[in-house]
C-alpha positions, 0 to 999 in steps of 0.5 A, spaced: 917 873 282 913 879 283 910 875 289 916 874 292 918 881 291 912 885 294 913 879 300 920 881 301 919 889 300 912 888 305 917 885 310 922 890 309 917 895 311 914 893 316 922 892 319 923 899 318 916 900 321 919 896 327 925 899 328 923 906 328 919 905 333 923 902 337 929 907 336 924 914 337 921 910 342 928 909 346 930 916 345 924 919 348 925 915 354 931 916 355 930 923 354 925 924 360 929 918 364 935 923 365 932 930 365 926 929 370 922 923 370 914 926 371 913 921 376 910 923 383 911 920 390 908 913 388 912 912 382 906 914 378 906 918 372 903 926 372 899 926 367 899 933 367 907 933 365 909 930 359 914 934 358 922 934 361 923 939 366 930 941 366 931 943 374 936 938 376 933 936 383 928 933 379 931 926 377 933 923 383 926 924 386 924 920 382 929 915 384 929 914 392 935 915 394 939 911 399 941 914 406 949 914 403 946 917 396 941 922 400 944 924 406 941 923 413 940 920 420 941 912 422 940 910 428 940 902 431 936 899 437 937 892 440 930 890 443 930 887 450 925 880 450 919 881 454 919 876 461 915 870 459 913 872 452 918 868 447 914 866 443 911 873 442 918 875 441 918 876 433 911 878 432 913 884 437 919 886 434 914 886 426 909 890 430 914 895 433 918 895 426 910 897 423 909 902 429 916 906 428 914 907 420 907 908 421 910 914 426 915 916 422 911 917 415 906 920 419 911 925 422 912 927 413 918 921 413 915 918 408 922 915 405 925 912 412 925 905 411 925 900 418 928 894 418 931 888 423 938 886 423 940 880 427 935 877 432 934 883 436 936 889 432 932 894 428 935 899 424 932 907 422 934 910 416 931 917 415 933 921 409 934 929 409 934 930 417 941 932 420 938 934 428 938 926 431 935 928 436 929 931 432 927 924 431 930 919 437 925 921 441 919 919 436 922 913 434 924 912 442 917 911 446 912 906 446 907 905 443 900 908 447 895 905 444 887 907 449 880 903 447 875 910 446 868 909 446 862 913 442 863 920 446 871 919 445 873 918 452 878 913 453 875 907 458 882 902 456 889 901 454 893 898 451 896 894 458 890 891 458 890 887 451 893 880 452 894 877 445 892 879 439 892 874 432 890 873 426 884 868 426 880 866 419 872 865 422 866 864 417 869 865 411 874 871 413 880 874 416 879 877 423 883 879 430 882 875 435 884 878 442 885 875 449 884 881 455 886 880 462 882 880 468 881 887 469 880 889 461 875 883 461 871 886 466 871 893 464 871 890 456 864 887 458 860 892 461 862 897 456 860 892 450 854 893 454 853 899 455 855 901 447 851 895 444 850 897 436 855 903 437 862 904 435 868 903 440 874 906 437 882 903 438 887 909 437 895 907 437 898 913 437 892 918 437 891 915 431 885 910 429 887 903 428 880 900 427 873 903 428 869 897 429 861 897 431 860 892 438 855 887 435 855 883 441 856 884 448 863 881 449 865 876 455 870 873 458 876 877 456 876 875 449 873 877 442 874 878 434 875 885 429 871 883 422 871 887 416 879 887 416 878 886 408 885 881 407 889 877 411 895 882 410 890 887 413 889 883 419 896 880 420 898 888 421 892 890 425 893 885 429 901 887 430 900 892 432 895 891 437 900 887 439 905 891 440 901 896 442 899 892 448 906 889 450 912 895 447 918 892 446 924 896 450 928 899 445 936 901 447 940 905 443 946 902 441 949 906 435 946 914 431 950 917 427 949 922 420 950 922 413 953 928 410 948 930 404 955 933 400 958 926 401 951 923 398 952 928 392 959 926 391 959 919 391 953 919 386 956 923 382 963 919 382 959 913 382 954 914 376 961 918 372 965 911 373 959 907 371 958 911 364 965 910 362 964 902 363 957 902 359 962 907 354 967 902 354 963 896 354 959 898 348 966 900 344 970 893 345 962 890 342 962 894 337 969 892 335 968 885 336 962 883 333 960 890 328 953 891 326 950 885 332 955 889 337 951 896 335 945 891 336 947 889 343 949 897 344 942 898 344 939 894 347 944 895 353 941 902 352 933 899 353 936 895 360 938 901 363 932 905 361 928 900 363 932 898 369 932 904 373 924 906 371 922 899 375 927 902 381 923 908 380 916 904 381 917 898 385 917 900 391 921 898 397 927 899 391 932 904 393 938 907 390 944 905 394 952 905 393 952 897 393 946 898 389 949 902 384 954 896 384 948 891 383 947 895 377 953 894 374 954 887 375 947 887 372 949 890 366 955 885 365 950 880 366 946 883 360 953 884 356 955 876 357 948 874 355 949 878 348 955 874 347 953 868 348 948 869 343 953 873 338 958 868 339 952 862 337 949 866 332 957 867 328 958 860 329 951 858 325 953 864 320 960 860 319 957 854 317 953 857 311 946 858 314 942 864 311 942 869 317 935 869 318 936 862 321 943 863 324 939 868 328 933 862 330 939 857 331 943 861 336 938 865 340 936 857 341 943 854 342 945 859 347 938 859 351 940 854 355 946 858 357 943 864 359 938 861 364 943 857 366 948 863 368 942 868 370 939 863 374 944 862 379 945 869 380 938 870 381 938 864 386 945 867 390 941 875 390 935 871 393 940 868 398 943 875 400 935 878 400 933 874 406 939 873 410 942 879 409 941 886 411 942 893 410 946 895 404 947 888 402 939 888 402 940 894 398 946 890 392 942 884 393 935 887 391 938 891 385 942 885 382 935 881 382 931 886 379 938 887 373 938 880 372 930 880 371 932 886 366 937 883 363 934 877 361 928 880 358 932 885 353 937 879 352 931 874 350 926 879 347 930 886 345 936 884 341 932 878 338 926 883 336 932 888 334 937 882 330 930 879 327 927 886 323 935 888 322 936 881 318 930 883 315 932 890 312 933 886 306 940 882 303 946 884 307 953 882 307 955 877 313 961 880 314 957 885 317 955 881 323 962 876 324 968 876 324 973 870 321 967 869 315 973 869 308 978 866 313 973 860 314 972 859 307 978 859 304 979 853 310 973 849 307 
């Protein structure tokens, strides 16, 4: 008997242990989540701030905001197929999307974001910026790409470079280059002339490779090493590309987003997505009591975690149909706690201990939740490839809340609903509904 005891007193301890951690730990997150989360540019922590900042600007730089929160300019482009080039035509339209960032980040337009729309579309959204004409112009030219030997002086351009693509050779990914004639023959004698030195290649008046003439190169065609990766390579060789055969950029639509339009719709957005977490949290209160507080807090942990992955991961910004994304996600975390209440009631009803009501109805509605969330995520996965724009922004959130969604419902309320049960003996009527109803049936 005193075994017994000592167990059962060990194991409640250690389920007070755990669930004060985690609440202290919910609290502080939560805390620094809406007062300023030290985060910089990277997503990464200061770690010379630890603590809140109360400056009210400090919480949406660590969340990118899209342009209809932010505020800025958009501007459209259609891009018009090189004669004789069709088969070039999607690696050109991905170098000058890499070429366009690369200028606008740069420039200190670190948050634009460059995408294509359509088969021939590119669309530039640029944060915090209210004169078009300051950047069109930037956006707008071609790439200029020249060949500099050792001294700096510029003997080729880019007009000059045929083709350019990625190549695997002697166990490494390199940029294999095609020149016409004249650059053929121009190319050779420099070679030559810098044999064992170094011949620079700047786009924009920027360095794109500085790599070392280990051989005199004939015949107009030759490779870049030392890129270090394929994905280097393949970006190397875009925009060598693109540099070489720029793509004419007409532009079909520019227009600005006020910043005060942004702050409104945040503001109204973020106000109406409270009100339902509020709501949310009451209706599961009332119908499933102590498991309803369960499910509060961890639709608490879901949106801490959520928009501190939005915070990090990069390419994530936060959009009104992002918002959107949110709170479906958050339905998303909702329906998975019922379905897991409603099989643990039932397990509860039967008779079982609450310790295996919990086991049976976390396994009973498995197959249930990954059934509802898998199809979501395949729906959100479909709209991230074809889709574009806003509707790029909504499936990205969506994705990423339904990932969310079913870490909390799977790990967290089981972790929460697990130590509470083992708090100690506890009534049944404090997690179900319907209890005395049932016996008096039986």
């Amino acid at each position: 008997m005193k075994s017994n005891n000592r167990k059962r007193m060990n194991g409640k301890t250690k389920a007070v242990i755990a669930l004060s951690i985690m609440l202290v730990l919910t609290i502080v997150i939560g805390v620094l989540g809406f007062t300023g989360m030290p985060l910089d540019s990277r997503g990464l922590y200061k770690l010379k701030t630890w603590l809140p900042t109360t400056d009210a600007a400090a919480w949406p730089t660590s969340l990118p905001l899209g342009l209809d929160l932010r505020g800025g300019v958009f501007v459209e482009y259609s891009a018009a197929r090189p004669e004789n080039s069709e088969a070039n035509f999607d690696s050109l339209v991905s170098g000058t999307i890499g070429v366009i960032q690369q200028r606008l980040t740069d420039k200190g337009y670190a948050e634009s974001t460059v995408q294509r729309i359509g088969g021939d579309g590119i669309r530039v959204e640029i944060p915090d910026v209210t004169d078009p004409s300051a950047v069109l112009d930037l956006i707008g030219s071609p790439a200029q790409m020249d060949f500099r030997g050792p001294d700096g002086v510029t003997f080729m351009t880019g007009d000059m470079v045929e083709t350019a693509n990625v190549a695997y050779q002697d166990g490494e990914y390199v940029v294999a280059f095609q020149l016409n004639d004249e650059g053929g023959r121009i190319f050779a004698e420099k070679t030559a002339e810098f044999l064992g030195r170094n011949i620079t290649i700047y786009l924009d008046d920027a360095v794109l490779v500085d790599a070392t003439v280990q051989s005199v190169i004939t015949g107009g065609s030759g490779v870049i090493n030392g890129m270090g990766g394929e994905e280097r390579a393949r970006t190397v060789a875009a925009q060598i590309q693109s540099g070489a055969l720029p793509l004419v950029l007409t532009q079909q639509k520019v227009d600005t987003v006020s910043a005060t339009l942004g702050d409104d719709a945040l503001s109204t957005s973020v106000l109406a997505a409270f009100i339902g977490i509020l709501l949310v949290m009451l209706v599961m209160v009332l119908r499933y009591r102590l498991n309803g507080i369960v499910a509060s807090w961890a639709l608490c942990v879901y949106i801490i975690v959520l928009f501190f992955l939005i915070a990090v991961i990069p390419g994530i910004q936060l959009t009104l149909p992002g918002l959107a994304g949110i709170v479906l996600g958050i339905g998303m975390a909702v329906d998975a706690n019922v379905i897991i209440f409603e099989r643990f009631n039932e397990e509860v009803r039967a008779g079982k201990p609450l310790k295996a009501s919990v086991r049976a109805g976390f396994k009973n509605a498995m197959s249930a939740i990954l059934d509802a969330n898998v199809t979501t995520m395949i729906a959100a996965i479909v709209l991230l490839i074809y889709g574009t724009g806003s509707i790029q922004g909504f499936a990205k959130t969506l994705l990423l809340g339904v990932v969310t969604s079913m870490f909390t419902a799977v790990v967290v309320t089981r972790f929460l609903m697990k130590n509470i049960v083992n708090l100690g003996r506890m009534d049944a009527k404090l997690f179900t509904s319907g209890l005395q109803a049932r016996k008096e049936e039986q």
